[in-house]
C-alpha positions in Angstrom: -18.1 -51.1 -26.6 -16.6 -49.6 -23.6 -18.9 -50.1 -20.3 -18.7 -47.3 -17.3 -16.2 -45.3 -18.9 -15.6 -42.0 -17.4 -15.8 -39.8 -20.1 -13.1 -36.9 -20.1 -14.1 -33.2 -20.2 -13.1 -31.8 -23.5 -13.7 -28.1 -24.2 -15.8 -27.0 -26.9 -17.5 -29.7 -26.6 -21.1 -30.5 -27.5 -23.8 -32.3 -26.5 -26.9 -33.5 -28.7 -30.2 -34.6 -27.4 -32.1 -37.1 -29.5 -35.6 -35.7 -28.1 -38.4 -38.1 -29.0 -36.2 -40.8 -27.9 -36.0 -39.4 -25.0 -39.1 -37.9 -24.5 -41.3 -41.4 -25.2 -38.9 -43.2 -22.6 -39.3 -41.5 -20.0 -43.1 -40.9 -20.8 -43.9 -44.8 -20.6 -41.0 -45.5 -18.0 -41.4 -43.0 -15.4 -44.2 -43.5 -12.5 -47.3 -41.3 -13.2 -47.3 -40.0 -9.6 -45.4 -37.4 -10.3 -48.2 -34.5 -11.0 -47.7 -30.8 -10.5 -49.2 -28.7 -7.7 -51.8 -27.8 -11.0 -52.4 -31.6 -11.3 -50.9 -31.3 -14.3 -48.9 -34.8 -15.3 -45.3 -34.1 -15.3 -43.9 -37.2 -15.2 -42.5 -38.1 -18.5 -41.1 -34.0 -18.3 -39.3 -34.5 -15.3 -37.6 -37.7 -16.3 -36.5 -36.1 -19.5 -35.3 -32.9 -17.6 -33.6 -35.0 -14.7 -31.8 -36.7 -17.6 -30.5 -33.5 -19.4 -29.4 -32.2 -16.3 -26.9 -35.3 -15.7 -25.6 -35.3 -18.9 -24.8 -31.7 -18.8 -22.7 -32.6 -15.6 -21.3 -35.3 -17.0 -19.9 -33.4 -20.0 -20.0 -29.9 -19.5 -20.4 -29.0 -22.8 -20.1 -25.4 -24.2 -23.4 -25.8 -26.2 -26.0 -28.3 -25.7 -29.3 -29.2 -28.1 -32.4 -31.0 -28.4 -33.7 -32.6 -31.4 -37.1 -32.9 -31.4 -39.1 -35.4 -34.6 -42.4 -33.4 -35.3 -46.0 -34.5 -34.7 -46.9 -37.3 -37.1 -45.3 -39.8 -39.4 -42.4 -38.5 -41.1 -41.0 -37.9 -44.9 -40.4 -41.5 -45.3 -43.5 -42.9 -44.9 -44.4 -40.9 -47.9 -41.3 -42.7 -49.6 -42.5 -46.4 -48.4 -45.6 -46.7 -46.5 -44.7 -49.7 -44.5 -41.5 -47.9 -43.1 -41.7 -47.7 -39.3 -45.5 -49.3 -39.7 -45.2 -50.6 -36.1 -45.2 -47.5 -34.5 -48.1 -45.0 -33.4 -48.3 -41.8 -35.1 -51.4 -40.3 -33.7 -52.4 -40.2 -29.7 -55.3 -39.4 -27.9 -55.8 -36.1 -26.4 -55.7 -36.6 -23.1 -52.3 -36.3 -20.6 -53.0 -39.8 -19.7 -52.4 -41.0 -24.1 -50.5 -38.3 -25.5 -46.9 -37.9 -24.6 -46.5 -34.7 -26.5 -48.9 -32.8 -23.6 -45.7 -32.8 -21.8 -43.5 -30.8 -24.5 -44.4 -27.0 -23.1 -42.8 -28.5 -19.8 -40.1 -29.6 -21.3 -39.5 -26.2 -23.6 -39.9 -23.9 -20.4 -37.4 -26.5 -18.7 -34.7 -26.2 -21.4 -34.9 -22.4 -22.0 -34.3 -21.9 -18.0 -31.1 -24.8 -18.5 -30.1 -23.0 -21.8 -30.7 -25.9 -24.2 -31.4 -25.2 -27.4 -34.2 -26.9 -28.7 -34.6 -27.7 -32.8 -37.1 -28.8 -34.8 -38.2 -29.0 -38.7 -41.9 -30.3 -40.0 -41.6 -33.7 -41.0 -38.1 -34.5 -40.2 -37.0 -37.1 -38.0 -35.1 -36.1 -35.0 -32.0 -38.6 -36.2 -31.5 -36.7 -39.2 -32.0 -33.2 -37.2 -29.1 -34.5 -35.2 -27.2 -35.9 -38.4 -27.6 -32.1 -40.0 -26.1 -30.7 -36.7 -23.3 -33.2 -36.8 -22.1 -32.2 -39.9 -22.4 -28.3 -38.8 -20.2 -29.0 -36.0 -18.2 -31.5 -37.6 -14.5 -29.8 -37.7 -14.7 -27.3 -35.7 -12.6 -28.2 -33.2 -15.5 -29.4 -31.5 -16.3 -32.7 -29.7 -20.2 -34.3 -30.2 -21.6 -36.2 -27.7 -25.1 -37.5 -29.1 -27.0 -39.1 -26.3 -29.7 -41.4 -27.4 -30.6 -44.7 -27.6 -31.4 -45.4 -31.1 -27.9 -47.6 -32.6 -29.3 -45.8 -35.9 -27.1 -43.0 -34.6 -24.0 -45.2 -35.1 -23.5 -44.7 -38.3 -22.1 -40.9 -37.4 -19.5 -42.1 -35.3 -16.0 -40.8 -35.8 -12.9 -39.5 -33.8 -14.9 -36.3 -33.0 -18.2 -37.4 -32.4 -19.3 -40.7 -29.9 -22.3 -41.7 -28.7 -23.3 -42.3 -25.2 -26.3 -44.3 -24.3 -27.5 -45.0 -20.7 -29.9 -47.5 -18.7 -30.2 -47.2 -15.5 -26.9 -46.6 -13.7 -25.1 -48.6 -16.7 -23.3 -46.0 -19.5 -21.8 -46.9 -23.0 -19.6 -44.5 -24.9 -19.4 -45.5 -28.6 -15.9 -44.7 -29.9 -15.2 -45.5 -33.8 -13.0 -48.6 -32.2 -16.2 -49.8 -30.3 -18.8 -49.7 -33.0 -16.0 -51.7 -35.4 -15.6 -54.5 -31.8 -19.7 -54.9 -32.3 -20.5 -54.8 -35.2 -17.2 -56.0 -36.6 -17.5 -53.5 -38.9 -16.5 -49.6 -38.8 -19.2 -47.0 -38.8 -19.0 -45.9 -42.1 -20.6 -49.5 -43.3 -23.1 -49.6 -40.6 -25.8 -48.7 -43.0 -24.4 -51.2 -45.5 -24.9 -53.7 -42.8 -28.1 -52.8 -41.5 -29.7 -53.1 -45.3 -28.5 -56.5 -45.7 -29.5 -57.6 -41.8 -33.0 -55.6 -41.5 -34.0 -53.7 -38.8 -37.0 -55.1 -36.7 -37.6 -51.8 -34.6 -38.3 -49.8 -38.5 -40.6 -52.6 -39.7 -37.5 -53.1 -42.9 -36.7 -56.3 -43.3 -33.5 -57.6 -44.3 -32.2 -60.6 -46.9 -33.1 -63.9 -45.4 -30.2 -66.1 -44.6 -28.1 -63.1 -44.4 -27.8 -62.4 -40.3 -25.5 -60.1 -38.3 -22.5 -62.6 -38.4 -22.5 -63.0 -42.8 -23.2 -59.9 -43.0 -20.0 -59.1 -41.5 -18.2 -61.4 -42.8 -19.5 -59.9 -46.5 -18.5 -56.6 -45.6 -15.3 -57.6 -44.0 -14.1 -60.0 -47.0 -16.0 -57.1 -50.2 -16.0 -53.7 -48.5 -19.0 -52.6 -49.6 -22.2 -53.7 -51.0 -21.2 -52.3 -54.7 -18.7 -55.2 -54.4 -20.4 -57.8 -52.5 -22.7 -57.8 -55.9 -19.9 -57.5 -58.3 -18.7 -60.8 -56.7 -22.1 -62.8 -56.3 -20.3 -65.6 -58.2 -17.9 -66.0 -55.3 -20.7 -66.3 -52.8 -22.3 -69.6 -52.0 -25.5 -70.3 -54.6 -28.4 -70.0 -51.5 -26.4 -66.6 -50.2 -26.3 -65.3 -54.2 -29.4 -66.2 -55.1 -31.0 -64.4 -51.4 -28.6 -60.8 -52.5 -29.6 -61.6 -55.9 -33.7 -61.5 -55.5 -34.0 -59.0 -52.9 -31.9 -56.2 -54.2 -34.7 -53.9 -54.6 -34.9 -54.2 -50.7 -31.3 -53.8 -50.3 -31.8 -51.1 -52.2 -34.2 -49.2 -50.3 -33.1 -50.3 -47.0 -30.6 -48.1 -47.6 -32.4 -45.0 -48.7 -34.5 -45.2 -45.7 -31.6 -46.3 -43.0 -28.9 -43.6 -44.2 -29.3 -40.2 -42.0 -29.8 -37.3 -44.4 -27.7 -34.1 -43.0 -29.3 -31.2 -45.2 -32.5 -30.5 -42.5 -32.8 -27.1 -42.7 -31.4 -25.7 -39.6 -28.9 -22.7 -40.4 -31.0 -20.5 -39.1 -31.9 -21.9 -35.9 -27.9 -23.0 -35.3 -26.6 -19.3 -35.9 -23.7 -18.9 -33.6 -26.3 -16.1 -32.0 -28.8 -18.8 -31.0 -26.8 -21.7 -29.5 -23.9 -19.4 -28.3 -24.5 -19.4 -24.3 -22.9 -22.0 -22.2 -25.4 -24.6 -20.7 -26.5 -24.2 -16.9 -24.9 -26.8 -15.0 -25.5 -26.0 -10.9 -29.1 -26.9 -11.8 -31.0 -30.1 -9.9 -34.3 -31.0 -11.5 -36.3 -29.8 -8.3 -35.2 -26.7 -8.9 -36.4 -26.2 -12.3 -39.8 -27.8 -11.9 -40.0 -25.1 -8.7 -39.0 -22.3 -10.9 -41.6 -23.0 -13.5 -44.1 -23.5 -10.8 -44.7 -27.1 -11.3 -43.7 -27.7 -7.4 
């Protein structure tokens, strides 16, 4: 993990916008004193926007998107009810409850900046941003995915990184900085994550299996197909754990893996996404030229 690293511009480059991530941070982070000369409440909109606008000044990318989840739980669910059972689905209707009164802000802001906005009923944003990955992918073309959700780590490679900020600290995942945290590289991330659980999607994981076997599993096996071929190997308490919760295994990793088939041809024609980003842009400006100020 590489701290305050000043990334390097690379052309071609493009930036993806995990949206709801976004959109809920700065929604329950930013002060509510930030209303409109309407008296609308902005605040969660102009956090988001002020946040676009210094990534696309930090990487001056030649195309930039959002990826947006939809309104209400998504496919999963329907696959395994208790997936993501910690989080809220519906909100109240008023500007005070509901985050998503602030998405026509948002959508006026990013047309006037250039951003492409995408989304698909039912889909989660991280698998909107999966399926744009691999339509970029190899292209000669560089993805930054901003976001903070480490789900997204499992698309690192030498053309795509992720950078997460918090405050004035950044992070730019490389494929050599997911391996240094996780011990593992990228491509067994969701491997790892079935066996550890992840709190923050209601899954649990094995018990007795944490972050540091887990790694040493991988690390020793390769892969989970082996780490069960060689159960015999494996201490009795740490077979026996694989052995009786392989169904969960199992479906941890049908509901951690990003699917990358979201149906977003159409929307990502070369037509849609083709004009460069504006970059001389402060947030002030844009909440003044929507009328919001």
């Amino acid at each position: 993990m590489m701290q305050d690293r000043q990334t390097q511009e690379i052309k071609n480059t493009v930036v993806l916008f995990d949206g709801h991530n976004m959109l809920f941070r700065y929604f329950w982070g930013m002060p509510r004193t930030i209303i409109s000369t309407r008296g609308d409440l902005i605040h969660g909109a102009y956090g988001f926007v002020a946040a676009v606008i210094q990534h696309l000044q930090k990487f001056m990318p030649a195309r930039a998107i959002v990826c947006f989840d939809s309104e209400g739980p998504p496919e999963r669910v329907s696959r395994e009810h208790t997936y993501k059972q910690n989080r809220q689905w519906e909100y109240g209707s008023t500007p005070q409850e509901n985050p998503f009164t602030q998405l026509r802000f948002i959508e006026d802001a990013m047309s006037l900046l250039r951003v492409k906005i995408v989304a698909s009923p039912g889909v989660e944003a991280d698998d909107l941003i999966a399926t744009c990955t691999r339509l970029f992918r190899g292209t000669g073309t560089h993805i930054y995915i901003a976001s903070t959700d480490q789900d997204l780590l499992q698309l690192v490679d030498e053309g795509v990184s992720i950078y997460l900020r918090r405050g004035k600290k950044e992070w730019l995942f490389s494929p050599s900085d997911v391996e240094a945290k996780y011990g593992v590289p990228a491509s067994r991330l969701v491997a790892w994550r079935a066996m550890v659980g992840d709190a923050s999607d209601n899954l649990p994981g094995v018990p007795g299996i944490g972050p540091t076997r887990a790694t040493m599993l991988l690390q020793r096996y390769g892969s989970l197909p082996a780490i069960y071929e060689n159960l015999s190997a494996l201490t009795p308490q740490m077979a026996h754990a694989l052995q009786e919760h392989r169904q969960r295994v199992d479906r941890n990793i049908d509901l951690i893996a990003l699917r990358n088939r979201a149906p977003l041809e159409r929307q990502l024609s070369l037509e849609t996404v083709a004009e460069r980003p504006i970059l001389n842009f402060n947030v002030r400006q844009i909440f003044r030229l929507l009328g919001l100020f």
